[in-house]
ChimeraX commands (.cxc) that place a marker at each C-alpha (Angstrom):
marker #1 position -63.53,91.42,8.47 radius 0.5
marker #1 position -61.93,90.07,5.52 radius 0.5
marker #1 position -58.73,88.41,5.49 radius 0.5
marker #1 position -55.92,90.72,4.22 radius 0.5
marker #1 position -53.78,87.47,1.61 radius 0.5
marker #1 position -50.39,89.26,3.41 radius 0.5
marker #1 position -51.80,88.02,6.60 radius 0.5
marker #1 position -52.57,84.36,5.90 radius 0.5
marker #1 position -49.45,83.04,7.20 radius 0.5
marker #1 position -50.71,84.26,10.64 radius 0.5
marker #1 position -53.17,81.61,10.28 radius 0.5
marker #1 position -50.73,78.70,11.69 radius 0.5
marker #1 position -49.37,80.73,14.26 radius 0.5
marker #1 position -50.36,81.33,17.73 radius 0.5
marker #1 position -50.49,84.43,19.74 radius 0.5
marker #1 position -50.29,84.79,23.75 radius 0.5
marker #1 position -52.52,88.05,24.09 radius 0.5
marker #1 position -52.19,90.07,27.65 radius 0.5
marker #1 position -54.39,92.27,29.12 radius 0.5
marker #1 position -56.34,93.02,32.50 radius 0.5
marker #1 position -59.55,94.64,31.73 radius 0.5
marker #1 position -61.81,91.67,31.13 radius 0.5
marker #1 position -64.14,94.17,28.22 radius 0.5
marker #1 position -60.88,95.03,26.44 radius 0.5
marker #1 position -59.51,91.92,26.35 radius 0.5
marker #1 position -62.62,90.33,25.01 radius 0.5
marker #1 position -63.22,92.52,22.03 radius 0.5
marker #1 position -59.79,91.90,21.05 radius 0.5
marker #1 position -59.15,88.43,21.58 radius 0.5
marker #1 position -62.68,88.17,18.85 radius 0.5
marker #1 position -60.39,90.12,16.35 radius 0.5
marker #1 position -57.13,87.77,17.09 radius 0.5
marker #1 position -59.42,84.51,15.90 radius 0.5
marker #1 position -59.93,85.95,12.99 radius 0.5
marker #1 position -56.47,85.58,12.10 radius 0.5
marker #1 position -54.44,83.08,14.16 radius 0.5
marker #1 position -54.08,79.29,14.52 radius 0.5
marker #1 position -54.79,79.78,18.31 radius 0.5
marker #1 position -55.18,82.49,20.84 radius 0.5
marker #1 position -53.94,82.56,24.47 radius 0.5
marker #1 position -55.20,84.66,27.27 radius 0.5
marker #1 position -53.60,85.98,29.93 radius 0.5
marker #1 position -54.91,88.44,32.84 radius 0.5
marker #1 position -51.13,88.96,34.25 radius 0.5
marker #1 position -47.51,88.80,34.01 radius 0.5
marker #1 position -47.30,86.10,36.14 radius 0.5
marker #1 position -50.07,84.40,33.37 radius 0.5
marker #1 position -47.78,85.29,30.68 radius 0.5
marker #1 position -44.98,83.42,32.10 radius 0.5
marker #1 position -46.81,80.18,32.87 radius 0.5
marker #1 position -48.42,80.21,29.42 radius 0.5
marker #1 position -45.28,81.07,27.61 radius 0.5
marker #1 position -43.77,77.98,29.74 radius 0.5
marker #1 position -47.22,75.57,28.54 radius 0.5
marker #1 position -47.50,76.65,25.04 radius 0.5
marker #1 position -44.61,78.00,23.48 radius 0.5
marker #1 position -46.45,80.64,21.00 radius 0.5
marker #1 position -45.11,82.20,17.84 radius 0.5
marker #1 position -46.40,86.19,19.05 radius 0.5
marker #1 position -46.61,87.81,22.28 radius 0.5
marker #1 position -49.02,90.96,22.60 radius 0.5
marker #1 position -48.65,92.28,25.84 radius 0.5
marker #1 position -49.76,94.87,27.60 radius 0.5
marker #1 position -47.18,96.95,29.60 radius 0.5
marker #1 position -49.81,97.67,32.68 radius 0.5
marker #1 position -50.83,94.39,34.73 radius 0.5
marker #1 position -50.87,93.46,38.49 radius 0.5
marker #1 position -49.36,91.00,39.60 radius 0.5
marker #1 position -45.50,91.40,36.96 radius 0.5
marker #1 position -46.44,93.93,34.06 radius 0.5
marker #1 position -45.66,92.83,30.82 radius 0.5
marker #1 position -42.14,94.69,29.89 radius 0.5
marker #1 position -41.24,92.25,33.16 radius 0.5
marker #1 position -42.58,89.44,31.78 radius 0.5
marker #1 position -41.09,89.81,28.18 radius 0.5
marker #1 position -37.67,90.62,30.20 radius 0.5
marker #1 position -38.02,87.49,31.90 radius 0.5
marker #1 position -38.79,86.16,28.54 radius 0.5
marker #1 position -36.00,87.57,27.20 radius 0.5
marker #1 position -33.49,86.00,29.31 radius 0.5
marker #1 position -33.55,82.75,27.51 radius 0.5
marker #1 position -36.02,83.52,24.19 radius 0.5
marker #1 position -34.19,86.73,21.98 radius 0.5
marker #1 position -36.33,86.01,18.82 radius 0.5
marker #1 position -40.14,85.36,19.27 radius 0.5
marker #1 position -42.17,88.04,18.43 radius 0.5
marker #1 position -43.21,90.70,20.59 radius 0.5
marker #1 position -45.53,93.47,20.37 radius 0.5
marker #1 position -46.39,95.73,23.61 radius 0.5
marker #1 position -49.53,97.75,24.29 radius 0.5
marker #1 position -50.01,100.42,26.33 radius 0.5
marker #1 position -52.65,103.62,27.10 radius 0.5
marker #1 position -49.55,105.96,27.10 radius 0.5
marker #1 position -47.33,107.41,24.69 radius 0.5
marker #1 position -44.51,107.31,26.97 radius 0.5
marker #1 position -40.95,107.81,25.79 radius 0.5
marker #1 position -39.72,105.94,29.07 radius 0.5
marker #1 position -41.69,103.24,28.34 radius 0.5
marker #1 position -41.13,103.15,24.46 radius 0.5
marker #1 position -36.94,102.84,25.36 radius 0.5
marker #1 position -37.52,99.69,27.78 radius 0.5
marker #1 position -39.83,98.45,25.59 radius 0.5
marker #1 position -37.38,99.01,21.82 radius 0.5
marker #1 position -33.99,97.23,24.45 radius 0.5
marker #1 position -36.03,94.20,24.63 radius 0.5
marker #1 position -36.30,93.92,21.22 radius 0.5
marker #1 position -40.15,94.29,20.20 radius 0.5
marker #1 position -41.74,94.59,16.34 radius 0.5
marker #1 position -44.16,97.23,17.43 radius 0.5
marker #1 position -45.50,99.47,20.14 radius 0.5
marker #1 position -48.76,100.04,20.67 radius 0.5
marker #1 position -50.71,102.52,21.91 radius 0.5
marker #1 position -54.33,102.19,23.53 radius 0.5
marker #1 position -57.16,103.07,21.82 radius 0.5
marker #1 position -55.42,101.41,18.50 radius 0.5
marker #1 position -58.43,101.58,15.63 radius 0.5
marker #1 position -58.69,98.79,12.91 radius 0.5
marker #1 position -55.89,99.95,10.59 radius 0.5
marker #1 position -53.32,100.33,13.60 radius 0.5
marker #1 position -54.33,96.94,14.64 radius 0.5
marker #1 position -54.00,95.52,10.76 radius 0.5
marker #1 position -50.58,97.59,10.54 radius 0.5
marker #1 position -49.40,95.28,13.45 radius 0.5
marker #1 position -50.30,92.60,12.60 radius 0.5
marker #1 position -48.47,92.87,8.51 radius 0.5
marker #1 position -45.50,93.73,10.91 radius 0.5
marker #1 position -45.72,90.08,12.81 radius 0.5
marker #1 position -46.35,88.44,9.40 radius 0.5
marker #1 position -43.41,90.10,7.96 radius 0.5
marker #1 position -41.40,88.35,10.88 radius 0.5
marker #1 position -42.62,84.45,9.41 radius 0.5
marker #1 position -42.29,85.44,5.19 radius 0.5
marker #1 position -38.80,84.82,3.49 radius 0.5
marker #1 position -37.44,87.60,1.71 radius 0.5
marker #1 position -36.87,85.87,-1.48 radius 0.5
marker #1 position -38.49,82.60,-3.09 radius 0.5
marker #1 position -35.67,80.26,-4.81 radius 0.5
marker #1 position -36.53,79.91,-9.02 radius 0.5
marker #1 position -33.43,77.87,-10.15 radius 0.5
marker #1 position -29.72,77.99,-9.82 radius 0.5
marker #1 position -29.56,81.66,-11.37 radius 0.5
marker #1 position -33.05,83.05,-10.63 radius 0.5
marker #1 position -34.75,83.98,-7.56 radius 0.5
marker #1 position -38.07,86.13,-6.61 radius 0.5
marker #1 position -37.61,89.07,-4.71 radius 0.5
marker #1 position -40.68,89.69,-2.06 radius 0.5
marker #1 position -39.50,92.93,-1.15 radius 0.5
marker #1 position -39.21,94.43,-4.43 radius 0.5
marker #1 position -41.44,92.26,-6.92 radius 0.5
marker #1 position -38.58,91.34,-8.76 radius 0.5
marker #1 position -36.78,88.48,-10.11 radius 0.5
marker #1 position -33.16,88.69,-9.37 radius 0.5
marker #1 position -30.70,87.16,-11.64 radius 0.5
marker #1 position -26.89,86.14,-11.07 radius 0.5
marker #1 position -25.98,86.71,-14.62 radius 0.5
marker #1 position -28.50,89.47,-16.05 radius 0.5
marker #1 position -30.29,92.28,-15.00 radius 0.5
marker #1 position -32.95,91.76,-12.55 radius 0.5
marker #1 position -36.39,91.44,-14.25 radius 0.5
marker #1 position -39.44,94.17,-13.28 radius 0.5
marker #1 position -43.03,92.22,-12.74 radius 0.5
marker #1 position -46.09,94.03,-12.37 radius 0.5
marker #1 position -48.45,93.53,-9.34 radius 0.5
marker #1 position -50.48,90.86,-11.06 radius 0.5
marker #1 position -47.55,88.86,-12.66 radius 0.5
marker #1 position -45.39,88.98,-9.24 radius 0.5
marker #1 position -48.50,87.52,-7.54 radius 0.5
marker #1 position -48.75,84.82,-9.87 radius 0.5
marker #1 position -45.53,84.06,-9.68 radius 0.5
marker #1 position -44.96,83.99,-6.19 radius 0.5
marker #1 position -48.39,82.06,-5.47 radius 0.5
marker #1 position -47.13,79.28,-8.26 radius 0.5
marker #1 position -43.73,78.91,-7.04 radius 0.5
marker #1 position -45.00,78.56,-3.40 radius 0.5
marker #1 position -47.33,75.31,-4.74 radius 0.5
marker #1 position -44.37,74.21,-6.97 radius 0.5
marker #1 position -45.44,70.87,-8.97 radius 0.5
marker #1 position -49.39,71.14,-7.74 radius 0.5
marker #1 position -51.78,71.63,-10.03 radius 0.5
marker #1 position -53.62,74.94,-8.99 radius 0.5
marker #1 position -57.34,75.23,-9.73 radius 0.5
marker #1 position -58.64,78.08,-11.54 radius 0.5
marker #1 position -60.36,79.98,-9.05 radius 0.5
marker #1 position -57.12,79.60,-6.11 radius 0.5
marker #1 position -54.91,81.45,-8.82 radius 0.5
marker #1 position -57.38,84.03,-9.58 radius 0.5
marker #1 position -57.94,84.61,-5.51 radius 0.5
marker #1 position -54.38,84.95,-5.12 radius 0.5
marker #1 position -53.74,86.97,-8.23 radius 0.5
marker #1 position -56.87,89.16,-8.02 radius 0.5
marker #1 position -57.34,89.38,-4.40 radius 0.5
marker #1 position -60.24,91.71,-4.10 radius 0.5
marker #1 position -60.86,93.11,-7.95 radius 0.5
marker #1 position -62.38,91.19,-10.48 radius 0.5
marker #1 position -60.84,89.08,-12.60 radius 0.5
marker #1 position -61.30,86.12,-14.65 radius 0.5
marker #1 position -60.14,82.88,-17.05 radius 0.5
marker #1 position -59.52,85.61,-19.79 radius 0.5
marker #1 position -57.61,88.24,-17.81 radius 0.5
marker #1 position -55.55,85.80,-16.39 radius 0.5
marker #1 position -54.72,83.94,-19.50 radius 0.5
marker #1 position -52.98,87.28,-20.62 radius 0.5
marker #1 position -51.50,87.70,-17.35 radius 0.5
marker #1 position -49.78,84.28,-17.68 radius 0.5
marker #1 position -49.00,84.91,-21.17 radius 0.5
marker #1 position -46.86,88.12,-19.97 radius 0.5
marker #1 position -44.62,86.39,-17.58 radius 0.5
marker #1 position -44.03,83.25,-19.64 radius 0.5
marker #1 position -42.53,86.53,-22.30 radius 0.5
marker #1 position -40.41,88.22,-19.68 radius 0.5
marker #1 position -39.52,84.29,-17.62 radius 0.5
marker #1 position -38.94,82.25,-20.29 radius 0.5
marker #1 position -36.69,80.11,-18.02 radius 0.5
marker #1 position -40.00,79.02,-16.31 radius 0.5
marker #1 position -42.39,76.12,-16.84 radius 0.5
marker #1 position -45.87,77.16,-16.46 radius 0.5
marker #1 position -48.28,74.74,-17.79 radius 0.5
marker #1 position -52.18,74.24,-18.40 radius 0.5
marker #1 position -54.28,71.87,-17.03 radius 0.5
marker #1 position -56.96,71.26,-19.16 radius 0.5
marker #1 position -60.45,72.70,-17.37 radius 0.5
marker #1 position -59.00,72.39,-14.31 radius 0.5
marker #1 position -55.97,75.26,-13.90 radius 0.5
marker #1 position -52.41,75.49,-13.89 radius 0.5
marker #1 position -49.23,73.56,-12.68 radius 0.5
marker #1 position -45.29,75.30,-12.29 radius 0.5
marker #1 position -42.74,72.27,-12.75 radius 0.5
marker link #1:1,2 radius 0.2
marker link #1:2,3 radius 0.2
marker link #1:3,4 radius 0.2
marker link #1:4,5 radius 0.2
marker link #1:5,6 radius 0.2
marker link #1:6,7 radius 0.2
marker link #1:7,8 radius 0.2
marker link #1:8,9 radius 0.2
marker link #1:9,10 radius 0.2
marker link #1:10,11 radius 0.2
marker link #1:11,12 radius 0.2
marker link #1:12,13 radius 0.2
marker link #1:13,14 radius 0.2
marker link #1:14,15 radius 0.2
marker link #1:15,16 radius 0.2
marker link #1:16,17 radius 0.2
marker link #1:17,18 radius 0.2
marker link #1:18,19 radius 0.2
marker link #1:19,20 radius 0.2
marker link #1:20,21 radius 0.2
marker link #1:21,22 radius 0.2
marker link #1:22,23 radius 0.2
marker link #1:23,24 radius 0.2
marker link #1:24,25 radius 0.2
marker link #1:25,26 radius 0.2
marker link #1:26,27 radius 0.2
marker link #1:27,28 radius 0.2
marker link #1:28,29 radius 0.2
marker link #1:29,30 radius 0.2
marker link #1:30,31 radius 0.2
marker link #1:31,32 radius 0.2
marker link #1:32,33 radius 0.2
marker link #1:33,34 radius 0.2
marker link #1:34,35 radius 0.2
marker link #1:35,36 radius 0.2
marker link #1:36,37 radius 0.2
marker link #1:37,38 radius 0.2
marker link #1:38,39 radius 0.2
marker link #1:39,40 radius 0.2
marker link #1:40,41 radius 0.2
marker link #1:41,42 radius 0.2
marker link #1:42,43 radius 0.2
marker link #1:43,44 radius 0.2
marker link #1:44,45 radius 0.2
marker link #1:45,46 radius 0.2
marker link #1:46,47 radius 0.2
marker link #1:47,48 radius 0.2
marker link #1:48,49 radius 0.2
marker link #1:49,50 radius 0.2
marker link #1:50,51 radius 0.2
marker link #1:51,52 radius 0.2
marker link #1:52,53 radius 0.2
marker link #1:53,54 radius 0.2
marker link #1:54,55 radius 0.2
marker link #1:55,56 radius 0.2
marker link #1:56,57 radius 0.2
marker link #1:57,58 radius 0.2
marker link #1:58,59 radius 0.2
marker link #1:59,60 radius 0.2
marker link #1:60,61 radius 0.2
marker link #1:61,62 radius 0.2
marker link #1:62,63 radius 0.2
marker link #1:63,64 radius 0.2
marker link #1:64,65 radius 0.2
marker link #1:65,66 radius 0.2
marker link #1:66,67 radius 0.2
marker link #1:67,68 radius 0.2
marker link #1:68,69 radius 0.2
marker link #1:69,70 radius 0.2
marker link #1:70,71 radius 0.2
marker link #1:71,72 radius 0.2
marker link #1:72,73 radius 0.2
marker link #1:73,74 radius 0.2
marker link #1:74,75 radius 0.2
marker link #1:75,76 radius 0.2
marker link #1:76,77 radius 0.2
marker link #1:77,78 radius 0.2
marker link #1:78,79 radius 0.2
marker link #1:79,80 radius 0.2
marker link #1:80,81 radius 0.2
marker link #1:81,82 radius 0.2
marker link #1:82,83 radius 0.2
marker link #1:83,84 radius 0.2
marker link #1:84,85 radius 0.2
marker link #1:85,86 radius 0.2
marker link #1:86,87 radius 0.2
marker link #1:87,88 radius 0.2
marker link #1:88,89 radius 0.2
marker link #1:89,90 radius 0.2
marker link #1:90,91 radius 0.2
marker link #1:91,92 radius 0.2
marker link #1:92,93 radius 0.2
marker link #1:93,94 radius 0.2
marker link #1:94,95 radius 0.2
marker link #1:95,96 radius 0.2
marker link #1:96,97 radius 0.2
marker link #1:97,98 radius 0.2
marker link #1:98,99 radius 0.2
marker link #1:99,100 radius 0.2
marker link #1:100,101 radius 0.2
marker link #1:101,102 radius 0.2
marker link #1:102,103 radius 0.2
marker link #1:103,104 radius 0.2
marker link #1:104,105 radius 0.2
marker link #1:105,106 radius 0.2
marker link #1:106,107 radius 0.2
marker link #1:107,108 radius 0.2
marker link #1:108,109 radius 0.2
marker link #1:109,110 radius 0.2
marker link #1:110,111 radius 0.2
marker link #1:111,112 radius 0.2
marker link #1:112,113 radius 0.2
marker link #1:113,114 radius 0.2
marker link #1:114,115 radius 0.2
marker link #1:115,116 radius 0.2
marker link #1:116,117 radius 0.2
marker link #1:117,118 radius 0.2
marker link #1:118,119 radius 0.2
marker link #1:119,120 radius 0.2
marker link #1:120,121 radius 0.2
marker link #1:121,122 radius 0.2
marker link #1:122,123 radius 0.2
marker link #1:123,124 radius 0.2
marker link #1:124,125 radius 0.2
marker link #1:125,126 radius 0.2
marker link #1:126,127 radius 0.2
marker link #1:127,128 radius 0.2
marker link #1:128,129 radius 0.2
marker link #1:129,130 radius 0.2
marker link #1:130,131 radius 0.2
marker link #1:131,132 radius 0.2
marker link #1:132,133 radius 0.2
marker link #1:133,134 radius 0.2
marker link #1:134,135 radius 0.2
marker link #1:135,136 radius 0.2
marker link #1:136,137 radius 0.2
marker link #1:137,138 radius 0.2
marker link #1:138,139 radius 0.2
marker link #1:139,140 radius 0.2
marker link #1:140,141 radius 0.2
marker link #1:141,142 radius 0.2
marker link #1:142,143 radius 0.2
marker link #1:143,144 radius 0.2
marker link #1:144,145 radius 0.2
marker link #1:145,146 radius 0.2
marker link #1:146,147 radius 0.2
marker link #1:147,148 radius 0.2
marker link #1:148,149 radius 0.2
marker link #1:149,150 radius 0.2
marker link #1:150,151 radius 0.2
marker link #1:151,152 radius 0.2
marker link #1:152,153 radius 0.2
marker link #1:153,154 radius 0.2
marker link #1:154,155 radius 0.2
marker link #1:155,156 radius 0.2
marker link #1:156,157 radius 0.2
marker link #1:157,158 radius 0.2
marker link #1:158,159 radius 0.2
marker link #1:159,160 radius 0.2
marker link #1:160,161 radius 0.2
marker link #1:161,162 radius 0.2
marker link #1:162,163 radius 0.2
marker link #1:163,164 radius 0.2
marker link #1:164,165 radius 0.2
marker link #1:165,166 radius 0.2
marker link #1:166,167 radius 0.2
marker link #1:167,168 radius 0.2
marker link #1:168,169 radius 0.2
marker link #1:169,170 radius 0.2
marker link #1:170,171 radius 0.2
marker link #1:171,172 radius 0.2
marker link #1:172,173 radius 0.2
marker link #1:173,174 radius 0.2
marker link #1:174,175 radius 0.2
marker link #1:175,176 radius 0.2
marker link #1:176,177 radius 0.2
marker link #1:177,178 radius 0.2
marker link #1:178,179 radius 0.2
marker link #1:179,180 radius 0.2
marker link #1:180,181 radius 0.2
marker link #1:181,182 radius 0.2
marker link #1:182,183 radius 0.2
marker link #1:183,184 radius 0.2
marker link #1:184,185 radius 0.2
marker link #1:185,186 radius 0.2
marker link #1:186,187 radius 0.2
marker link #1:187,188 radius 0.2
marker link #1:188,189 radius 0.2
marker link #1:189,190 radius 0.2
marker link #1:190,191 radius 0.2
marker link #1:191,192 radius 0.2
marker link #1:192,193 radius 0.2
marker link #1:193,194 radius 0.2
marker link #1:194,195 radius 0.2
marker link #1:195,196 radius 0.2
marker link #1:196,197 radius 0.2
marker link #1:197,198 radius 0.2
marker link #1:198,199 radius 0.2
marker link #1:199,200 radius 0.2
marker link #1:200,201 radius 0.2
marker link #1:201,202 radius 0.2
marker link #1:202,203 radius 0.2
marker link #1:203,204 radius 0.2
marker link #1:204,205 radius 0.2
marker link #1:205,206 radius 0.2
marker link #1:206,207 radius 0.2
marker link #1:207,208 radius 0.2
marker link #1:208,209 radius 0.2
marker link #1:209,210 radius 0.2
marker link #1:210,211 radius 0.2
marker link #1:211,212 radius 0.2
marker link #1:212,213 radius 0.2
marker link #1:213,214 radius 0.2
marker link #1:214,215 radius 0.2
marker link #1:215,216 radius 0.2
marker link #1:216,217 radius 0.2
marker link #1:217,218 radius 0.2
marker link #1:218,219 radius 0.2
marker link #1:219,220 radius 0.2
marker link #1:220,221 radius 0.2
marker link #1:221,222 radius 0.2
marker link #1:222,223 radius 0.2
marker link #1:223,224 radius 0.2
marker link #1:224,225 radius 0.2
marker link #1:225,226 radius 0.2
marker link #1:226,227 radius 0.2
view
């Protein structure tokens, strides 16, 4: 499975995954390396807790039906003490019952068992969205919107990017005063459709027209540097 670029930031976080049927569990705990920093396992509630205690991670994934303490008792335990670290809870039924317990102790996402690959990538872009900013910092007056791809200004009117120009952007200002090789902008920029030196050259030569307040400048064979 390739890695989605919205996702990377999952990839120094860790995840305490829940779940008692050993076949289940195993499938899905081969998906969660593919994207996180490290993965915990847990067979119970009662395994939640101590883990939680041990390790501290950034997402819980839970499911709601364990022996031992299910896991909307173990995230209310959680809860006591911990209001903010992510939670997601999994369960076989669609269950309005469950579903209100689950939304009072304040979880990004519910759920429900069989989940194929998009449901699982669609919860996962909801964690991520959890870690991101909602805005990058320019300068004193400018600043890059991530929700709406634009640049907001405190003196003019906000400035529209395109796709390609607000990934640029966004990837430059993120390695702020490192020179970025060729083929890391075009990855970021590009993702999964072809590009190269040329297109991007008239990418760049876009935004410098619409940001002239910005300092993007060439490295010479080797890429690109944002002062």
């Amino acid at each position: 499975m390739e890695l989605n670029l919205g996702l990377e930031i999952l990839k120094s976080k860790s995840v305490l995954y829940a779940e008692d049927e050993p076949s289940v569990a195993n499938e899905v705990i081969a998906l969660l390396n593919l994207f996180f920093k490290d993965v915990f396992y847990a067979k119970n509630g009662k395994e939640v807790l101590e883990i939680y205690e041990e390790k501290t991670p950034d997402i819980l994934l839970l499911d709601v039906s364990m022996p031992v303490l299910d896991g909307l008792e173990a995230l209310k335990a959680i809860r006591k003490n911990d209001k903010d670290t992510v939670a997601v809870m999994l369960t076989a039924f669609d269950d309005k019952s469950t579903l209100l317990r689950a939304v009072e102790l304040n979880i990004t996402k519910f759920l429900v068992k069989p989940f194929n690959k998009q449901n699982f990538i669609s919860m996962l872009e909801s964690c991520a969205k959890k870690f991101r900013p909602s805005d990058i910092k320019i300068d004193e007056i400018y600043t890059l919107s991530l929700e709406n791809m634009h640049i907001q200004s405190k003196q003019n009117s906000d400035i529209k990017l395109t796709k390609k120009e607000f990934s640029l952007l966004k990837f430059m200002l993120e390695n702020r005063g490192r020179v970025c090789k060729f083929n890391e902008i075009l990855n970021a920029v590009y993702e999964y459709d072809k590009g190269n030196k040329d297109s991007l050259k008239a990418v760049i030569k876009e935004l410098r027209k619409k940001c002239e307040f910005i300092t993007l400048e060439s490295c010479f064979a080797t890429g690109y540097i944002l002062r």
